[in-house]
C-alpha positions in Angstrom: -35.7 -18.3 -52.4 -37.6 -15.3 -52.2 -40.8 -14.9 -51.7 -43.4 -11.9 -53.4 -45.9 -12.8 -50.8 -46.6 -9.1 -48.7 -46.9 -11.5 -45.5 -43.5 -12.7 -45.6 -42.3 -9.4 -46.8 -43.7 -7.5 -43.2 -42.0 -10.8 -41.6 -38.5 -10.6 -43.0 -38.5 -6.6 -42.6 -39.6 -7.5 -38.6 -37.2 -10.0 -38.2 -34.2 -8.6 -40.1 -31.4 -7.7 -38.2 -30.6 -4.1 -37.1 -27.1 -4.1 -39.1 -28.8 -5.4 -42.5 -31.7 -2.6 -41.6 -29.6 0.1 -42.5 -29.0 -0.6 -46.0 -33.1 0.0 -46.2 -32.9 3.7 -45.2 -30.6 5.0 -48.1 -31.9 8.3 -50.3 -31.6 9.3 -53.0 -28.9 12.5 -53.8 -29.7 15.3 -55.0 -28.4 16.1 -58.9 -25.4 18.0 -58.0 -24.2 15.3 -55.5 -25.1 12.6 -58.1 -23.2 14.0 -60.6 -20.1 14.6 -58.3 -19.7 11.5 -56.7 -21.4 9.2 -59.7 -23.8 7.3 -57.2 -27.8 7.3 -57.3 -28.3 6.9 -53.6 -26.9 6.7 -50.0 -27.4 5.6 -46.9 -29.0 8.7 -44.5 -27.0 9.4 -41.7 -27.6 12.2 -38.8 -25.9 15.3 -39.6 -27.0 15.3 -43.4 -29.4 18.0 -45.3 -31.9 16.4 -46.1 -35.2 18.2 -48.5 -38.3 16.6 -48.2 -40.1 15.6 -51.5 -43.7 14.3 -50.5 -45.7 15.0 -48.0 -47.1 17.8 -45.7 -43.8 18.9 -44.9 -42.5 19.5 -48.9 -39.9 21.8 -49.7 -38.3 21.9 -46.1 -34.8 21.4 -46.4 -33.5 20.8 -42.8 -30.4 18.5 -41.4 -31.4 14.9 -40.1 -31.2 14.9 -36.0 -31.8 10.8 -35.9 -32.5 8.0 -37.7 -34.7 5.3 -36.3 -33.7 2.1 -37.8 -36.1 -0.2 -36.1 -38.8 1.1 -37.5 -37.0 2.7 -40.9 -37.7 6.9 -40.0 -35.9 9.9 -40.1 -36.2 12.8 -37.5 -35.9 16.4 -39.1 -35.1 19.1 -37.2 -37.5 21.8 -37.4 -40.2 19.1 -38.7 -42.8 19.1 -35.7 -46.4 18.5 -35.1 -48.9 19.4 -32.5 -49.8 16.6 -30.1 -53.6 17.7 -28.4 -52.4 19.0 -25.3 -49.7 21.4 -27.5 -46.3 19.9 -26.8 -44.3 20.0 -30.2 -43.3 16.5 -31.7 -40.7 15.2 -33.8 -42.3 13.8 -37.2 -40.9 10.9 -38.2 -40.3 11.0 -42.3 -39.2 7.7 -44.3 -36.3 8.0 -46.2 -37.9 7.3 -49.9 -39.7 10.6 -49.2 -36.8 12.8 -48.8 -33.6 13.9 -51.2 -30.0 14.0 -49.9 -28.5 17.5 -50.7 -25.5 17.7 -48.2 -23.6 14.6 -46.7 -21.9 14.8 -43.5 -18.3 14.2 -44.0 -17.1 14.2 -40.4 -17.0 11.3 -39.8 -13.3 10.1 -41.4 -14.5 6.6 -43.0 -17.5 7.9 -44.6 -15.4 10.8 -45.7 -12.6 8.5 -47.3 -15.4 6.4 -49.5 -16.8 10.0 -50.8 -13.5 10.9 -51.9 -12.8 7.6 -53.7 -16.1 7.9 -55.0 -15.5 11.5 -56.2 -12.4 10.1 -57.6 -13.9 7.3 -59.8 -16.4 9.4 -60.7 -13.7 12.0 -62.3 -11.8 9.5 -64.3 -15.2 8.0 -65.7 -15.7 11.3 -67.0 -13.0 12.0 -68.7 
């Protein structure tokens, strides 16, 4: 049974384990992705381009250089901030908050799913 209760919620995000956290940090893609592979959304993965919707940082479109699934953030390249004594940090960015607009295909099972998605996607549209 599930529970509505924000309380449990926090828990069962805390105490979820790592390989069920990942399905939590999907994106959406961007229309042109949508359209070719007939999906709304995907799991973020380092190497994609990723733009940022909301926030400070909106309209940066930058490739993802990790994703933190303990706490559910990505790190952007060339998304930094300022600590007080001037050193340049890494801003983390949650995945609801950014677009997919280029997958990484290298690696070859991720690459294999595309294409079959690409595929199904075809024939539906015919």
């Amino acid at each position: 049974m599930n529970s509505t209760k924000p309380r449990k919620q926090r828990k069962m995000l805390r105490n979820m384990p790592i390989h069920r956290k990942g399905r939590l940090l999907s994106a959406h893609l961007s229309p042109e992705l949508r359209k070719k592979y007939g999906i709304r959304s995907m799991t973020v993965r380092k190497g994609d381009v990723v733009q940022i919707v909301r926030g400070a940082f909106t309209g940066h479109t930058e490739k993802v250089s990790s994703v933190d699934r303990t706490r559910y953030l990505l790190h952007i390249e060339g998304v930094t901030i300022a600590k007080s004594d001037e050193k340049q940090v890494s801003r983390p960015i949650h995945p609801s908050n950014v677009i997919i607009t280029k997958l990484d295909t290298s690696d070859p099972w991720r690459k294999r799913k595309l294409d079959e998605l690409e595929k199904k996607a075809k024939e539906a549209s015919e």
